[in-house]
C-alpha positions as CSV (number, residue, x, y, z in Angstrom):
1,X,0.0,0.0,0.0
2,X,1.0,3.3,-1.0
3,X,2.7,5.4,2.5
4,X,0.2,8.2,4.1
5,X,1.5,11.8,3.4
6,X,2.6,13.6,6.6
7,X,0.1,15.7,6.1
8,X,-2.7,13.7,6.4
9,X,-1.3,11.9,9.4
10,X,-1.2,15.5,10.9
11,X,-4.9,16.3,10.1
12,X,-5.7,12.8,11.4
13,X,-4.0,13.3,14.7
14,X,-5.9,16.7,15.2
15,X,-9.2,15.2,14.3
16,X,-8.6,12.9,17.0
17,X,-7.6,15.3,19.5
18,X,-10.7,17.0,19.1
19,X,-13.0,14.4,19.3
20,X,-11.6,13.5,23.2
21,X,-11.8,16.8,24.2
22,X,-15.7,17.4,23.0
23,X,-16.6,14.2,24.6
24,X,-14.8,14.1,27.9
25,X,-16.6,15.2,31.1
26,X,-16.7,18.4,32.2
27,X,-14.1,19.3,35.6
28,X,-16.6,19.2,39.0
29,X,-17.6,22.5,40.1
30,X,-17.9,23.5,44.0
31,X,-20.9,26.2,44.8
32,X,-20.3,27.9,48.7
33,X,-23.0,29.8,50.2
34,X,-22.4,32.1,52.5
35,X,-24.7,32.0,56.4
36,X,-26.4,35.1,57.0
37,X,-24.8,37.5,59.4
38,X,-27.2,38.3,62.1
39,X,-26.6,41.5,64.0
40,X,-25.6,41.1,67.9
41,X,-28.3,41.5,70.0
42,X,-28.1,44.8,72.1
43,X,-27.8,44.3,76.0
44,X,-30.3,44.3,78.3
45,X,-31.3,47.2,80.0
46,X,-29.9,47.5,83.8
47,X,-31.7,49.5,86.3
48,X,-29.7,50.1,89.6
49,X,-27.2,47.5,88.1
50,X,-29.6,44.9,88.0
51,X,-31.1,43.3,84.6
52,X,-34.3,45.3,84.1
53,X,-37.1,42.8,83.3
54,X,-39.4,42.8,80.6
55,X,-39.3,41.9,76.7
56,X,-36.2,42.7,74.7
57,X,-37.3,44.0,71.3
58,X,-35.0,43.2,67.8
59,X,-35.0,46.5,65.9
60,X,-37.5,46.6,62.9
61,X,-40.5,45.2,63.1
62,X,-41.6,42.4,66.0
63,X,-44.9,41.0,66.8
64,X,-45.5,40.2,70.5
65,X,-47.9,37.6,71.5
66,X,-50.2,39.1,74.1
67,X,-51.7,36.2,75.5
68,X,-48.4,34.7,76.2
69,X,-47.0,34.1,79.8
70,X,-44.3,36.8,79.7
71,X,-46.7,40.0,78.8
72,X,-49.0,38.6,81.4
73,X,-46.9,39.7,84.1
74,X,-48.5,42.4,86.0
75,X,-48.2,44.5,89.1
76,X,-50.2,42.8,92.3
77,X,-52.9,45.8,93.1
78,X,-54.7,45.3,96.9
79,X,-57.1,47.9,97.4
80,X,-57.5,50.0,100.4
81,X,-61.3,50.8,100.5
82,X,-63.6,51.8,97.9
83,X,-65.2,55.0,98.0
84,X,-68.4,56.0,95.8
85,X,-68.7,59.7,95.5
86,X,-71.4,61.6,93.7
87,X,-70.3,63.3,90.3
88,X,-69.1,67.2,91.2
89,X,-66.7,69.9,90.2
90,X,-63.8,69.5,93.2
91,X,-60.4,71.1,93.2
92,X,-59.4,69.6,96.7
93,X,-57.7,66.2,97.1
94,X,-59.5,62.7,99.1
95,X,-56.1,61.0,99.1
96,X,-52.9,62.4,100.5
97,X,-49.9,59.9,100.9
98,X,-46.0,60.2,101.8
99,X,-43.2,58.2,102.8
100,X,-44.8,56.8,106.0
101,X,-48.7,56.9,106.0
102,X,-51.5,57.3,103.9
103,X,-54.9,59.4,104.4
104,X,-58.1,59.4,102.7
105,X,-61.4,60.8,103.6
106,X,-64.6,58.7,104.6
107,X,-68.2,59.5,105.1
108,X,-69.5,62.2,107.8
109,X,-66.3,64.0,107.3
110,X,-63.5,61.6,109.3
111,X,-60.3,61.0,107.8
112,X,-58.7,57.5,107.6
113,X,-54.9,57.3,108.4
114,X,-52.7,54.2,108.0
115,X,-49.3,53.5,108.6
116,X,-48.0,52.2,105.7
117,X,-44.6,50.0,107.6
118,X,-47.2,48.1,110.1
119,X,-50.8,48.6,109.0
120,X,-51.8,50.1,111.9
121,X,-55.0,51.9,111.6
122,X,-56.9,55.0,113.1
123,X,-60.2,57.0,111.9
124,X,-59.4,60.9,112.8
125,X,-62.8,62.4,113.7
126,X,-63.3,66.6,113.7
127,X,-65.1,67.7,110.4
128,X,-68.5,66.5,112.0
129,X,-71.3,68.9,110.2
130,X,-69.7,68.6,106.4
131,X,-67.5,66.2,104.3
132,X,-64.2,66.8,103.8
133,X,-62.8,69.0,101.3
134,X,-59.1,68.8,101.1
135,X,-56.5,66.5,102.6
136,X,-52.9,66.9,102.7
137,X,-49.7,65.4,104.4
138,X,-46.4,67.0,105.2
139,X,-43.0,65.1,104.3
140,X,-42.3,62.6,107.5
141,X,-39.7,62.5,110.0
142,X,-39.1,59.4,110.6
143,X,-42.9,58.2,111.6
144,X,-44.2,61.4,112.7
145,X,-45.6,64.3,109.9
146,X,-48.3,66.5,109.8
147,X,-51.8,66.7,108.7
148,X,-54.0,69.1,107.5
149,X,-57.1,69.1,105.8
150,X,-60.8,71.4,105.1
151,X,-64.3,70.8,104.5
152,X,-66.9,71.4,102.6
153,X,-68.0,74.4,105.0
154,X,-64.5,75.9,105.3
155,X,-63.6,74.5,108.8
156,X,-59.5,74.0,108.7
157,X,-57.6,71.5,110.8
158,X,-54.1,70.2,111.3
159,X,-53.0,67.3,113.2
160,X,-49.4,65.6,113.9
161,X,-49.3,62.0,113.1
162,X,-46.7,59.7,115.5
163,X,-46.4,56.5,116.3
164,X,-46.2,55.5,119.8
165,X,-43.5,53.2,120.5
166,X,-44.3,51.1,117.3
167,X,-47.3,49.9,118.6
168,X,-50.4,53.1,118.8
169,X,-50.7,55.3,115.9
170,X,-52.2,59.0,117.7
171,X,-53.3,62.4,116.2
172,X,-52.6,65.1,118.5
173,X,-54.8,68.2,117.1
174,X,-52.2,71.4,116.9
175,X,-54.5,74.3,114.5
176,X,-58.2,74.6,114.5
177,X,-60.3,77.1,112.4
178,X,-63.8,77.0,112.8
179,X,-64.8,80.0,111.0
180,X,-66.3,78.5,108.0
181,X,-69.4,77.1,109.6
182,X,-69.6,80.2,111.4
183,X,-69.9,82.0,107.8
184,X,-66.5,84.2,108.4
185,X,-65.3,84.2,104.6
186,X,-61.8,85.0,105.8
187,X,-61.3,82.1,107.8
188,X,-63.2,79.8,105.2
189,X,-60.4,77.7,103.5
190,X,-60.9,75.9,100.3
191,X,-57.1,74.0,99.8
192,X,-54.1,72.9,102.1
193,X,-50.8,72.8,100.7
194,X,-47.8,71.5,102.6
195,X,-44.3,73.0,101.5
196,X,-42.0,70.5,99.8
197,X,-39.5,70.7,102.6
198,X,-41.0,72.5,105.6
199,X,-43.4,72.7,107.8
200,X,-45.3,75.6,106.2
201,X,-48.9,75.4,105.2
202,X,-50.7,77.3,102.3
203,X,-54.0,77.8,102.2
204,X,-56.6,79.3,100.0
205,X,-59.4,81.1,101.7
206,X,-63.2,81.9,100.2
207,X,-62.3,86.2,100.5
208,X,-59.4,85.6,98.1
209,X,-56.9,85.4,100.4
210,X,-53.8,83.3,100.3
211,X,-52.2,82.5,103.6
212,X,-48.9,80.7,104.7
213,X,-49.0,78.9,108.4
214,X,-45.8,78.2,110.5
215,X,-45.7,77.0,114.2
216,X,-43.6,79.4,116.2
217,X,-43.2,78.6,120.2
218,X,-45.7,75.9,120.0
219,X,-48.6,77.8,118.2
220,X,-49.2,78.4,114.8
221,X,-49.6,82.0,113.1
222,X,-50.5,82.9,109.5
223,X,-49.1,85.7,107.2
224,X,-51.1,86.7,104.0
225,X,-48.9,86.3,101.1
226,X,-51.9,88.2,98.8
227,X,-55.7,88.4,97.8
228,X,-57.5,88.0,94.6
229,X,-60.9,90.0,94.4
230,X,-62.9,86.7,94.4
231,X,-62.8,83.1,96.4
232,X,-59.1,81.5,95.4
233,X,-59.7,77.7,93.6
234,X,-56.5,76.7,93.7
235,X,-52.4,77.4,95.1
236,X,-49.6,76.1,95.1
237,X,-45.9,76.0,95.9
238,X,-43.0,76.2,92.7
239,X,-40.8,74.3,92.6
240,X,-38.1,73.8,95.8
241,X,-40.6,75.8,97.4
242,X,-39.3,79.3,97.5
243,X,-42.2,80.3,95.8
244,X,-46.0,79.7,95.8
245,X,-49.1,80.8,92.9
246,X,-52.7,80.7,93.3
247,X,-56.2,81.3,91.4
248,X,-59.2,82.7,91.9
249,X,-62.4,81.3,90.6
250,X,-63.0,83.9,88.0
C-alpha cells in the first residue's frame, strides 16, 4: 500500500484530539454559600445594676404575643377601700400619701390614716357637720408628719401624726379654724398645701386670700402672702418651694 502523506497523518491526529476533548466530562464545580450575618443582640437594660425585666425587642418590626406568659406579668394591686362619691366639680384632694402613711377621707367628714410600715390603723374624727374637702400630708420624720385638711364648709384643721413606740398610731390636734361654719369668709379655706420641705402650710381662703401657716413657740400663726378679688380655687408651691401661685375662681 502506498505510504500516508505527513500531512494527512497531521490532520488525522488533530481530528482525534478534538473528538476527546468534546466528549470528555466536564471538571466538577464546588458552589459555597455564605450564612447570613445576624446582627448582635443589644444588652439588656440594667436599672440600679440589676437586669431590668421585661421583653427585649430586635429592631425593625416584631410581633409580641399578648396572651403569652411573659406580657402577662403584672403588678399585684390590693385595694384599700372603695369610695363611691357623687359626680361634682372638686379642686381639693381625698387622698394624701408620703413616705410613712396614707390618708383618705370617709363618710361624715372623718379621715382615715394608716401606717404604711405596720398597718396600723386610726379614723381621725373633727369635720363633724360637712365632708371633707381637702387633705394633705407633710413630708415625715421618721414616723411622725403633719396633717392638714378642710371641708366642705371651710372649717381647717391640722394634726401631727406619731407612732407610739411602734405599737399606737395617735393624732394630736395642733390648729383649729372653725370660722367657715360660722360663715367668716376670711377664715373659710378651700385648699391645704404643705411646702415640699418644711413645715409651712398654704392655704386658700373663700375672701381671696392666700395665707402661709408656720408653728412658732408651740402655736401656729399665719401671714397673708396676697388676695385675689374673688374666692381662690387653687395654690400652690413652685418648685423647691421658694415660691408659691394661686387662682381665683373667676
Amino acid at each position: 500500500a502506498p505510504a500516508a502523506h505527513p500531512a494527512d497523518q497531521n490532520g488525522a491526529a488533530l481530528l482525534a484530539l478534538l473528538q476527546n476533548s468534546s466528549s470528555a466530562p466536564a471538571p466538577a464545580t464546588s458552589t459555597t454559600t455564605a450564612a447570613p450575618i445576624s446582627a448582635p443582640k443589644p444588652p439588656n437594660p440594667t436599672v440600679g445594676g440589676s437586669t431590668a425585666k421585661g421583653i427585649a425587642l430586635p429592631e425593625g418590626e416584631a410581633v409580641i404575643e399578648v396572651g403569652s406568659a411573659s406580657a402577662k406579668k403584672q403588678t399585684t394591686v390590693t385595694a384599700i377601700t372603695i369610695y363611691n362619691t357623687e359626680p361634682s366639680y372638686r379642686t381639693g384632694r381625698l387622698i394624701a400619701v408620703n413616705s410613712s402613711y396614707i390618708c383618705y377621707g370617709v363618710k361624715g367628714g372623718s379621715i382615715r390614716v394608716i401606717h404604711q410600715a405596720t398597718g396600723m390603723r386610726l379614723l381621725q374624727k373633727g369635720h363633724s357637720t360637712s365632708d371633707l374637702a381637702d387633705v394633705a400630708l407633710s413630708e415625715s420624720a421618721g414616723d411622725t408628719c403633719l396633717m392638714a385638711s378642710c371641708s366642705d364648709e371651710g372649717d381647717l384643721f391640722v394634726w401631727k401624726l406619731e407612732l407610739e413606740e411602734g405599737t399606737r398610731m395617735d393624732a394630736i390636734e395642733v390648729l383649729r379654724v372653725e370660722g367657715g361654719r360660722k360663715g367668716e369668709a376670711g377664715q373659710t379655706y378651700r385648699r391645704v398645701v404643705w411646702h415640699p420641705s418644711e413645715e409651712l402650710l398654704l392655704t386658700a381662703c373663700a375672701d381671696g386670700s392666700v395665707r402661709q401657716w408656720s408653728a412658732s413657740g408651740g402655736s401656729w400663726a399665719s401671714q397673708d402672702l396676697g388676695k385675689h378679688e374673688g374666692a381662690v380655687n387653687d395654690c400652690a408651691w413652685v418648685g423647691t418651694g421658694s415660691e408659691a401661685v394661686s387662682s381665683p375662681r373667676e
